[in-house]
N, C-alpha and C positions, 0 to 999 in steps of 0.2 A: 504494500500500500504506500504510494505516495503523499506526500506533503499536499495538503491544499495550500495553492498559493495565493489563494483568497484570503487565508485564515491570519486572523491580527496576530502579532507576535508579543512578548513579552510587554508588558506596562511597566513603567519606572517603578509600580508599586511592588509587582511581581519580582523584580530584579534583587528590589530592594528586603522581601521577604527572603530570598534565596540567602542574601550576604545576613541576612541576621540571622538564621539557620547556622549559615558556616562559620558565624561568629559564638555563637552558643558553647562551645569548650574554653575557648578564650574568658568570654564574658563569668563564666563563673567560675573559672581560675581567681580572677582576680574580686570574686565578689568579697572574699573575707578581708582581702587591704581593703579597700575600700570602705568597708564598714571601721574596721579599726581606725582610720583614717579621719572618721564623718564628711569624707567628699570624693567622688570618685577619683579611683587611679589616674594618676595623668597618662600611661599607656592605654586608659581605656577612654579617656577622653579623647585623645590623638585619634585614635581606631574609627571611634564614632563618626566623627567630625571627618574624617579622608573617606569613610563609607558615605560620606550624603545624608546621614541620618539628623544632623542639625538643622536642611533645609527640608524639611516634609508641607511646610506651610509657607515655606518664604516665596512670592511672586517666581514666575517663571519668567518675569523681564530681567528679575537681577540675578538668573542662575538657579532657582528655585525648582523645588517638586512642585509646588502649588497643588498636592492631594488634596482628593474629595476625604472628607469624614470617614467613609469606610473603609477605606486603603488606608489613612493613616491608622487607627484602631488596629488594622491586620499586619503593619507593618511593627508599631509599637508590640502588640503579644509578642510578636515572634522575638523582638529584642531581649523582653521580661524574662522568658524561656531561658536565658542564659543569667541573667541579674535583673531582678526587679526594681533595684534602686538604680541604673543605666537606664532600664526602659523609663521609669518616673521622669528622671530628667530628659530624655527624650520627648515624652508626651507636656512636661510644663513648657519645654520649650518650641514646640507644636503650639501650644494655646497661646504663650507668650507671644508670638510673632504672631498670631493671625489679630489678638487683643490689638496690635500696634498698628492694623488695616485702620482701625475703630478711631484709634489717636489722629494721626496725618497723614498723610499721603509725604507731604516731607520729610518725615519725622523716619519713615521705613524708607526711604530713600534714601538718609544718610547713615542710616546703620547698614543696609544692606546691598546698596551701590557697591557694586563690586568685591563686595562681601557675602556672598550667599550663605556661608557655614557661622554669620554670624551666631553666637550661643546669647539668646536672651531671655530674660527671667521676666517674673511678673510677682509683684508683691503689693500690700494693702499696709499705707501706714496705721498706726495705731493713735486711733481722731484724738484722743485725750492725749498724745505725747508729740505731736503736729501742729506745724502752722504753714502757709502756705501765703507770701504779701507779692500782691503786684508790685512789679519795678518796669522801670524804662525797660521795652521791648521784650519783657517774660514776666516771671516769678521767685520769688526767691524763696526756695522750699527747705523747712528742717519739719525733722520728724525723726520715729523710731516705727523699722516696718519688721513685725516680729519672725516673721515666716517666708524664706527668700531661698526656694528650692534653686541649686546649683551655685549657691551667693558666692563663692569662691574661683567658678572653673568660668565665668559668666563675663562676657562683652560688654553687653547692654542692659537696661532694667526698666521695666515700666511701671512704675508705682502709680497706685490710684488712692485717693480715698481723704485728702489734703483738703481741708474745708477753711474759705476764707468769702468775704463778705463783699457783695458786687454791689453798691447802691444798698438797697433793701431787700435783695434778694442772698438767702443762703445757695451758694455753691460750692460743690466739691472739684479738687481737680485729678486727670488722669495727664501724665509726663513721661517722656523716655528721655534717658540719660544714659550716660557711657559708664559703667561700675569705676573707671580712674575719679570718678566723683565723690565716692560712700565710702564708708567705711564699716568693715562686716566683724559681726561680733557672735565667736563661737561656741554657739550656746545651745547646738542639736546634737543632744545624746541622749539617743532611741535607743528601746529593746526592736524595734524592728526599723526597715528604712531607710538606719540611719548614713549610709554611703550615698542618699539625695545631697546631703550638706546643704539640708535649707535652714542654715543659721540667719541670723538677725542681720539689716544693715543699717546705718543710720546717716542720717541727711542732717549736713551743720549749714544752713544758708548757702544751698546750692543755688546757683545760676541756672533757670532752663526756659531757655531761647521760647519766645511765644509759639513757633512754628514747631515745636514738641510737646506742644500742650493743648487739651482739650478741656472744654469745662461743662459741669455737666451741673440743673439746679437741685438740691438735696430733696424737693417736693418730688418731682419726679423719679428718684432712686428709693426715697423710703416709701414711695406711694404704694399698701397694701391693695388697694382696690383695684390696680390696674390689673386687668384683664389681659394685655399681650405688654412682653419683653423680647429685646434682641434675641436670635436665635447663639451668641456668641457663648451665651453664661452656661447652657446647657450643653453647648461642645465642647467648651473647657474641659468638666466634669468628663464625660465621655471618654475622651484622652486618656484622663487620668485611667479610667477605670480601666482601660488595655490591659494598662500595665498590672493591674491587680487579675485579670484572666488570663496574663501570660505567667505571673508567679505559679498559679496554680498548674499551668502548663506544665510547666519548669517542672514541680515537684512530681508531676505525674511518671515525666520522663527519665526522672531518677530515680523512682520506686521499680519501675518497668527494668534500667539499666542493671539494678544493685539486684535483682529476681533474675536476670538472666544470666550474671553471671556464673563462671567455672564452678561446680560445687567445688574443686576440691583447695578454693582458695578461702585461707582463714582468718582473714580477716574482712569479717563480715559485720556491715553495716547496717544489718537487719539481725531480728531475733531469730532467722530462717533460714536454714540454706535454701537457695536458689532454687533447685532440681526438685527438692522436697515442698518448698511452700507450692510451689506452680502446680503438686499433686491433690493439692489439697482445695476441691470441688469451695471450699467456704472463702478462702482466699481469692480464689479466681472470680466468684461472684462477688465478691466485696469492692476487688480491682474494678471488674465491668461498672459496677456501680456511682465507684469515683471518675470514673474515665464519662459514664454519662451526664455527671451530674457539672461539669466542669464542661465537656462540650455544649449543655445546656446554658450554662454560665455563657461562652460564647455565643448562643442564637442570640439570647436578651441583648448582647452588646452590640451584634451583627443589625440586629433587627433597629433596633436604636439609632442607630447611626444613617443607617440607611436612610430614615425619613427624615434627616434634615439637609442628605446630599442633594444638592442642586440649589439650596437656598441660601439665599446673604448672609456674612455673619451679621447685617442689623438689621435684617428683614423681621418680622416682628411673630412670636409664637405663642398661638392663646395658652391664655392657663391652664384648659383642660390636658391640651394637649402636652404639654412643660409635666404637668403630673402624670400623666401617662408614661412620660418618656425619662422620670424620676425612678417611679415603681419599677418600670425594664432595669434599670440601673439597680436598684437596690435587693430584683432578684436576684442579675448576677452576682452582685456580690457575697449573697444567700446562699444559690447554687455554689459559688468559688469556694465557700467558707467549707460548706458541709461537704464536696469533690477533699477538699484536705484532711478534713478529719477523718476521711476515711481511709485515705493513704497514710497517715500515722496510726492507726489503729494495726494495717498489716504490717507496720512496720516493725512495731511494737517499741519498745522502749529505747533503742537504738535510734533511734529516727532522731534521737533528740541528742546525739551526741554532739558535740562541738564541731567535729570533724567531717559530721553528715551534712551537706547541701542542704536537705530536706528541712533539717530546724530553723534554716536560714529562710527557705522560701516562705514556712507556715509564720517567722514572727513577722517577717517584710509583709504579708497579706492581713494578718490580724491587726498589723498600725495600719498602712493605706488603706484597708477598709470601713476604718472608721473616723475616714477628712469628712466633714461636715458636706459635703456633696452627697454623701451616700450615708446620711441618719435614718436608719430604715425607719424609727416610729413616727418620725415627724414627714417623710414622703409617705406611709400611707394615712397617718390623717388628712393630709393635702388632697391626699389622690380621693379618699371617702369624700372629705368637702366638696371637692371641684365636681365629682359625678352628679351631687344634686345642687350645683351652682350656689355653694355657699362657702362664705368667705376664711380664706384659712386664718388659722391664731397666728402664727409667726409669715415673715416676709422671708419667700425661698425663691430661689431661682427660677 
């Protein structure tokens, strides 16, 4: 049978899945520095950045993937697979640069002009420890932004959340700046995660040019009533959550790995030799089990994704629909949780050794799973509210 020469050939998405495949030995060699580290390896930062994985969302005029939603989510798991806290900064810096579309059109010009593998971050000052004063031709911004995934390995930075006073009206501001601006303060030490290195940065009267800033009024941001938000808040999320169904990926892959191996080697990672657990009819359905409940996890996120590809990131997304695509988000994370428990269960008490992968991926998934994106009690009371169009208690995405 020959080739159809009709048939499309490989997508930058496709390609890009391949190389984070053939990165997966790599990536979790070096997850345990990393972690020790609290910020990724600089050999796995290099890696990333020469594989294209920093440009998944940056414009295809400055050298960019410019992926849809569902290709990046397929391309981020497949990173996870190898280190969850590599795929995390992958996906923040996914969300990071498409947030900066949001910002100016200048503003991604001058970080990204000729710069496609720029690495940039996105953080939210802390309103109580911020100010934010017009000056000739910008703003001059100090603050403390407590949560700054990649704040050490990072180019650029777009902090939001700077509240300062127009006339009579309250607004907030969203800025990008170059990180030779802040100064980051090492203050993330996780039991899981912790190789994102989203420690703290802080702003002492920075300078930022008006053509990097946007201003947005605090009415409009805190307003509970409103009915449709950018479709941008809810891809952020998304991203992230890749990275939490590719961990699970990961773990899967090294239960599978550490079960096939040679019995007659002894130094076993499992409570089981290999040859024997694989006899055992309860093992093998308990595998099946986690292996569907983890592909399950992927539809919810497949499915997710899919219905916002085609749409702007500030094209506008009713409530109903925002809770809908909260609840898909917060099964996977349901399915991803209990796909692990059950690969530690066959693993038995070994799973939890230092030396094992596998303790690595279940703490990396039990922290990213519970970023405030993915509160399961508070998306399904959203999601209950919205079905009989009434108004939820907290303001969520």
């Amino acid at each position: 049978m020959t080739a159809d020469a009709d048939a499309p050939g490989p997508t930058a998405s496709d390609e890009l899945v391949v190389k984070a495949h053939e990165l997966i030995p790599f990536l979790r060699s070096h997850s345990e520095s990393s972690e020790r580290a609290c910020t990724l390896a600089p050999e796995v930062v290099t890696t990333l950045r020469d594989a294209g994985f920093f440009r998944l969302t940056t414009p295809a005029k400055f050298g960019g993937h410019d992926l849809s939603l569902s290709a990046q989510t397929e391309v981020i798991a497949a990173v996870s697979r190898g280190c969850a806290s590599a795929g995390w900064v992958v996906a923040a810096e996914a969300a990071s640069t498409m947030l900066v579309h949001v910002v100016s059109e200048a503003a991604m010009a001058e970080a990204f002009d000729g710069r496609p593998d720029t690495l940039m971050l996105s953080t939210a000052v802390d309103l109580t420890r911020s100010t934010a004063t017009p000056a000739e031709g910008g703003f001059l911004l100090s603050g403390y932004c407590r949560f700054a995934t990649g704040a050490e390995i990072s180019d650029w930075a777009l902090v939001t959340g700077a509240a300062f006073k127009a006339g009579d009206e309250d607004r907030v501001l969203s800025c990008v700046l170059p990180m030779s601006d802040v100064t980051v303060e090492r203050t993330w030490h996780m039991s899981g995660m912790n190789g994102t290195g989203t420690h703290a940065i802080v702003l002492d009267d920075v300078f930022v040019p008006e053509h990097r800033t946007r201003q947005f009024l605090v009415s409009e941001v805190l307003a509970s009533d409103e009915d449709e938000r950018p479709s941008y808040f809810v891809r952020a999320s998304l991203t992230t959550l890749a990275a939490l169904v590719g961990a699970a990926r990961g773990a899967r892959d090294v239960v599978r790995e550490k079960f096939s191996k040679d019995p007659a080697e002894t130094d076993r990672p499992t409570d089981f030799r290999g040859d024997a657990a694989m006899e055992s009819p309860g093992i093998r359905l308990w595998f099946a089990e986690a292996a569907h409940l983890i592909d399950s996890s992927m539809l919810h996120l497949t499915h997710a994704a899919g219905r916002l590809d085609g749409i702007g990131y500030e094209d506008p997304v009713p409530w109903l629909e925002r809770a809908e695509l909260r609840m898909h988000a917060a099964s996977s994370v349901r399915l991803a949780r209990d796909g692990m428990e059950k690969l530690l269960d066959i693993s038995g008490a070994r799973g939890f050794a230092l030396a094992n992968p596998l303790q690595r991926y279940w703490r990396d998934l039990a922290v990213g799973s519970r970023h405030v994106s993915f509160h399961a009690p508070t998306a399904l009371e959203d999601y209950s509210l919205a079905l009989w169009n009434k108004r939820p208690s907290l303001v969520l995405i």
